[in-house]
Residue, then its C-alpha position, 0 to 999 in steps of 0.5 A: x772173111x778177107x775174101x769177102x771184104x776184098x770183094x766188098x771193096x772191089x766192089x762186088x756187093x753193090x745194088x745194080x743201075x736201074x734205068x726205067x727204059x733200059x729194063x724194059x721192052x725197047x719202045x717207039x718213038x710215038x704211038x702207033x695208033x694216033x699220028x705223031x702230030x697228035x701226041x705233041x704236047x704235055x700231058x695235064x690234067x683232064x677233068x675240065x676238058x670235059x666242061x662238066x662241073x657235076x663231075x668236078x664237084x663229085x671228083x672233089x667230094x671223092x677225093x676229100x671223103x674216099x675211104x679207100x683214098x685214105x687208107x692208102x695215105x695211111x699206107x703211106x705213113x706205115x712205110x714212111x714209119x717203117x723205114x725209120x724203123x730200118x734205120x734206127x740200128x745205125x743209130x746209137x741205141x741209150x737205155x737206162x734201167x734203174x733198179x732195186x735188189x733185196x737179199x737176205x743173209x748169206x754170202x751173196x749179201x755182202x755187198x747189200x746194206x744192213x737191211x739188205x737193199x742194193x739200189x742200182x742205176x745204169x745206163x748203156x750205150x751201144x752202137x753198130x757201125x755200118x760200115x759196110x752199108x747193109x742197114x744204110x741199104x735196108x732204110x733206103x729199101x724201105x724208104x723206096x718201099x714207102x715212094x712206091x706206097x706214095x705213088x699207089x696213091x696217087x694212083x688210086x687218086x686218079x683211079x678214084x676220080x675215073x671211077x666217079x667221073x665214069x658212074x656220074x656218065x652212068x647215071x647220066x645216060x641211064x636217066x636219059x635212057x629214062x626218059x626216052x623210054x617214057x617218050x615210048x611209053x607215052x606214044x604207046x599209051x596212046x595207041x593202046x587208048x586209040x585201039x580201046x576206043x575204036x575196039x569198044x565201037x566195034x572198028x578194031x580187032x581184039x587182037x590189035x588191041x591185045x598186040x598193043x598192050x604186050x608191047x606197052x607192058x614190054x616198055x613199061x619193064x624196059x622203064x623200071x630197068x632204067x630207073x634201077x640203074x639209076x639207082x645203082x648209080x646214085x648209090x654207087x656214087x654216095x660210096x665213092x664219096x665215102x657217104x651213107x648210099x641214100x641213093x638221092x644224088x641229083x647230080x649227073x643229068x645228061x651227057x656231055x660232049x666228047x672233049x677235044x683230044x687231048x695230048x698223049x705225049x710219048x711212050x717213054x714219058x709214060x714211065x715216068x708219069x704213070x703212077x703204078x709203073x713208077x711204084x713198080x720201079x721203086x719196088x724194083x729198086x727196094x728189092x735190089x738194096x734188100x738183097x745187098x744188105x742181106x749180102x752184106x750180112x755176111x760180112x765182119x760187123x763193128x759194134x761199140x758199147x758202153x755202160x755206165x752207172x751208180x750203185x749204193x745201199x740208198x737213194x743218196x748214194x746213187x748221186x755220189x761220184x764216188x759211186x759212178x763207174x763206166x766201162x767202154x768195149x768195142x767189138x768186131x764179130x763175123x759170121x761163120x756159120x748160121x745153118x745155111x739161113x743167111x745164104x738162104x736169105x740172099x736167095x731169097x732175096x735175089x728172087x723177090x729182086x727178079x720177080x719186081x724186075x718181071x713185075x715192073x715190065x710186065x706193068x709197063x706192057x700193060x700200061x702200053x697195051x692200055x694206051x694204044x688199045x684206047x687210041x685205037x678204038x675211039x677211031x671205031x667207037x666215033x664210027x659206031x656213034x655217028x652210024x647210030x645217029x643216023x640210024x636214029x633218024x631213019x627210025x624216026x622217020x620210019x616210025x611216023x610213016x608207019x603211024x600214017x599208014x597204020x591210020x590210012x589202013x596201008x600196013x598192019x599192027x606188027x609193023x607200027x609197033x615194030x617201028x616203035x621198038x627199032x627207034x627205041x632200039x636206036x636211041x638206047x644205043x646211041x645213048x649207049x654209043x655215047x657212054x662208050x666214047x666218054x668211058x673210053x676217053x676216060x680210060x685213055x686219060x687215066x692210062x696215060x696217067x695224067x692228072x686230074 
């Protein structure tokens, strides 16, 4: 026991220092993949950079009415409550019992009254007193156990607000993806009527006229494709906003323009403004005074207690001085042996604390990953979008001339009706271009952890 107290005030049972930066991979100074004169600044909130106010009342809604929003504030309150918990032996512990006895006759009656009743009122007092720390390390474990369930919802609140940002983008480009293959389907229909008309005179093949149809009915499948998306959209947006999915969201009805970039700040700052590497860091530290209280499980433990009280043959007799008595011990107890259990609860603990260490680098890796991968890749996706765009025009073009040469008898039906899906083809992919710029942006912003 010496031994172990020694140790304890050279300082031996202790938590070890915790520094964000230090227990993780070394980091850049800037991010590789934007210049260094694009990540000046702070990182702030990003809804409005998008001028969208659909997506800001939608977010609103989500963040006021998510039920899984408000099952992690209530996780919050379980942690919160729960380290109170952990901390209540440290303080004194009053409990008063009052009772009442009945005995027949025999020797153990004596002190009964005549009719054999004993009333009794107690009161204890007990006390441990932590000196060594290990309750004082198991409150502050839990009560970073509780930071570290704050942080996840605030995660969760930005994950909520990308969530909802990111399926009103759905909905949108899907309902002008809609619209777009309406246009297609409106062109068609009038080649099919003016292949009818001609075949009923007798100027037209049956088997243009046959062509023309299997492609209208093919856009008109493309067409209920679309509508369901919209659809799913709305449906998944009432969800979000913790509604009954009536699916009747007018809301989210076309794109809007890719934002200005933001800054991306540093990659250290990430390590402190991301909010699960700052909940992986908190559950990093709360493994570490886990196991210094269970080191200091071993050592002597001081312990007061006090009882207090009144008994009497009636009621009145319990208010009598005369009957109060009171006793005071203080105790001192040291473990000795408990079947190896508290060694083993040290090595358990000493592995949970390696495992949160592993966890939270991995966590900072990803988050890294995260950035740089969305940095880099809006370079090519604004590559993607700008090609698309001009592959829209040229289709278009393409399509007229077809439409004129099909009338002048210059080019067959296969070919008028291929320029109608290849410019079809490439304004669905821009659309879809588009969508990938806006989620990726998104992404990025959500990655760096900024608030909305």
């Amino acid at each position: 026991m010496a031994a172990w107290v020694l140790c304890f005030l050279a300082g031996c049972v202790q938590t070890p220092p915790r520094d964000p930066l230090q227990e993780t991979v070394p980091l850049p100074v800037s991010w590789r993949a934007r210049p260094v004169a694009a990540q000046k600044g702070e990182v702030g909130a990003w809804l409005a950079s998008f001028r969208y106010p659909d997506a800001v009342a939608l977010v609103t809604a989500a963040l006021d009415g998510n039920n899984d929003l408000q099952a992690a504030a209530a996780r919050i309150r379980q942690a919160r409550a729960q380290a109170r918990i952990e901390g209540a032996p440290a303080r004194p512990q009053l409990e008063l019992a009052p009772g009442f006895a009945h005995a027949g006759a025999g020797r153990e009656a004596r002190a009964y009254a005549d009719d054999g009743t004993l009333w009794t009122l107690p009161l204890n007092l007990s006390w441990e007193w932590d000196l060594w720390g290990r309750i004082a390390d198991a409150r502050r474990a839990a009560d970073l156990s509780a930071d570290a369930a704050e942080a996840d919802w605030r995660g969760a609140g930005l994950s909520l607000a990308a969530a909802t940002v990111q399926t009103c983008f759905e909905l949108a480009e899907a309902r002008q993806r809609l619209a777009v293959v309406q246009a297609s389907i409106d062109d068609r229909a009038t080649l099919v009527d003016l292949l009818q008309g001609r075949f009923n005179l007798g100027l037209a093949d049956g088997l243009d006229l046959s062509l023309a149809l299997t492609d209208l009915n093919d856009a008109r499948a493309e067409l209920q494709d679309a509508d369901n998306r919209i659809q799913l959209g709305q449906r998944r947006l009432d969800v979000l906003l913790g509604h009954y999915p009536a699916g009747e969201t007018g809301l989210c009805r076309q794109l809007p323009e890719l934002p200005e970039p933001l800054p991306a700040g540093l990659p250290a700052e990430l390590l402190t403004r991301r909010p699960d590497i700052v909940a992986a860091f908190a559950r990093l530290r709360a493994q570490d005074h886990r196991l210094s209280s269970a080191r200091k499980a071993l050592l002597p433990r001081v312990n007061l207690a006090a009882g207090g009280g009144s008994l009497g043959n009636t009621l009145a007799d319990l208010s009598d001085p005369r009957a109060a008595a009171w006793n005071l011990a203080l105790g001192l107890s040291q473990p000795l042996y408990a079947g190896d259990r508290l060694q083993a609860d040290i090595d358990l603990r000493a592995a949970q604390s390696d495992e949160a260490l592993y966890l939270y680098r991995q966590t900072v890796l990803n988050a890294l990953r995260e950035v740089e991968q969305s940095l880099a890749a809006e370079r090519k996706l604004l590559e993607r979008e700008q090609a698309l765009a001009g592959a829209v025009k040229q289709t278009e073009t393409s399509r007229e001339l077809a439409i004129y040469s099909y009338r002048n008898g210059t080019v067959d039906i296969l070919t008028l009706l291929d320029s109608y899906r290849s410019t079809l083809t490439a304004q669905a992919a821009l659309l879809q271009a588009r969508l990938n710029l806006l989620n990726n942006r998104l992404a990025l912003y959500l990655a760096l952890g900024g608030g909305a």
